[in-house]
VMD Tcl script that draws the C-alpha trace (Angstrom):
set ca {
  {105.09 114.23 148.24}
  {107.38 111.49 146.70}
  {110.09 113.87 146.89}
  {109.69 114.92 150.03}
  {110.22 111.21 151.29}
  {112.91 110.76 149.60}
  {114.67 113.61 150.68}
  {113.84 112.29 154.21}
  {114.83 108.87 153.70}
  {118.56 109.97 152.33}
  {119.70 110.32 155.97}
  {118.95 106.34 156.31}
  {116.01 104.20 156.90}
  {113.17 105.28 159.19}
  {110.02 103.70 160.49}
  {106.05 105.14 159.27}
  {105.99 108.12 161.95}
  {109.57 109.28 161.75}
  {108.77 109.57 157.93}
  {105.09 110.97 159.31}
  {107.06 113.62 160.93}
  {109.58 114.30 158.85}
  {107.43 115.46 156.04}
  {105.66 118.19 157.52}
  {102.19 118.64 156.88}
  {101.63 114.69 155.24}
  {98.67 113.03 156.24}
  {99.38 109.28 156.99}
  {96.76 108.01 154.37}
  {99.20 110.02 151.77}
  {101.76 108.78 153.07}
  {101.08 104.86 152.97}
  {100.06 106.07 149.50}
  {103.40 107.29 148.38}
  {105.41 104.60 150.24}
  {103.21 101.96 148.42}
  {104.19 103.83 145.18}
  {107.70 104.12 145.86}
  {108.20 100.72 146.64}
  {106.83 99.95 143.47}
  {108.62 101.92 141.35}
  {112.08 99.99 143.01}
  {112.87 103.15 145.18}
  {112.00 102.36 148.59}
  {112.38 99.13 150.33}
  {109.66 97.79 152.77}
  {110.74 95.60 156.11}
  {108.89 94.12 158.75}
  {110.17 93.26 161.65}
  {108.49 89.68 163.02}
  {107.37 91.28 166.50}
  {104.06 92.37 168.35}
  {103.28 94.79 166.64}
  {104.91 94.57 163.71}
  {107.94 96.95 163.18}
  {108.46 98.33 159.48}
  {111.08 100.56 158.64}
  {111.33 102.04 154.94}
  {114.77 102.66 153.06}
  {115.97 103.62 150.32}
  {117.34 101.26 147.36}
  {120.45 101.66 145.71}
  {118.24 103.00 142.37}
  {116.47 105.69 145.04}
  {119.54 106.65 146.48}
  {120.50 107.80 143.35}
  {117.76 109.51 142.72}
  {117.43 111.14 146.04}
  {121.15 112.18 145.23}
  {120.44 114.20 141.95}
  {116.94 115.46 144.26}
  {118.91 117.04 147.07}
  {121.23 118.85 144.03}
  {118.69 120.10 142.73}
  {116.59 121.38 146.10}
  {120.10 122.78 146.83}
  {120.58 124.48 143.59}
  {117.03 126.03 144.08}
  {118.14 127.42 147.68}
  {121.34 128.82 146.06}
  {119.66 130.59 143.42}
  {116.67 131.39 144.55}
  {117.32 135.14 144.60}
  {117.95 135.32 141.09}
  {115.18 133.51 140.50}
  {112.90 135.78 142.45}
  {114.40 138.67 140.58}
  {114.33 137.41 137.46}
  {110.08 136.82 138.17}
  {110.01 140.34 139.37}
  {111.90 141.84 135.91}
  {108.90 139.48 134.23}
  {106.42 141.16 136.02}
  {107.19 144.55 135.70}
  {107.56 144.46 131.96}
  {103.85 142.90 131.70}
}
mol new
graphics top color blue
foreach p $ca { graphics top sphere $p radius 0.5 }
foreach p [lrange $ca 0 end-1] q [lrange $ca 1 end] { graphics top cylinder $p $q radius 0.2 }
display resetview
């Protein structure tokens, strides 16, 4: 799911349900999960707003920019080949 939100978070920062719904099909307990993990690992950036209730909005750092950079290659790499790659599994599985 890591991936996913930081995929999502490459357009710019977004608060917990605009990441909620942009990751279709996360729960929010996952969620929190991952964005607690992310912010650990120096990719995500935490901010709370001082108001009632408290706003937090999540964005990427500089290191999970990066990283989100070489992530959207790859996802579109996968799109782009996807064909052959399909092919290449059928070929597999005819000659086993």
């Amino acid at each position: 799911m890591a991936l996913f939100v930081l995929a999502a978070l490459r357009a710019g920062p977004l608060r917990f349900h605009q990441l909620r719904d942009a990751v279709d099909g996360i729960s929010e307990k996952m969620l929190s999960q991952t964005l607690r993990t992310l912010d650990r690992d120096g990719l995500v950036t935490r901010t709370v707003e001082p108001t009632k209730p408290p706003q937090v909005t999540y964005a990427l750092t500089p290191l999970g920019r990066q990283g989100a950079s070489y992530l959207c290659d790859l996802i579109h790499w996968i799109g782009t080949n996807t064909p052959a790659i399909l092919e290449a599994q059928q070929r597999y599985d005819a000659e086993e």
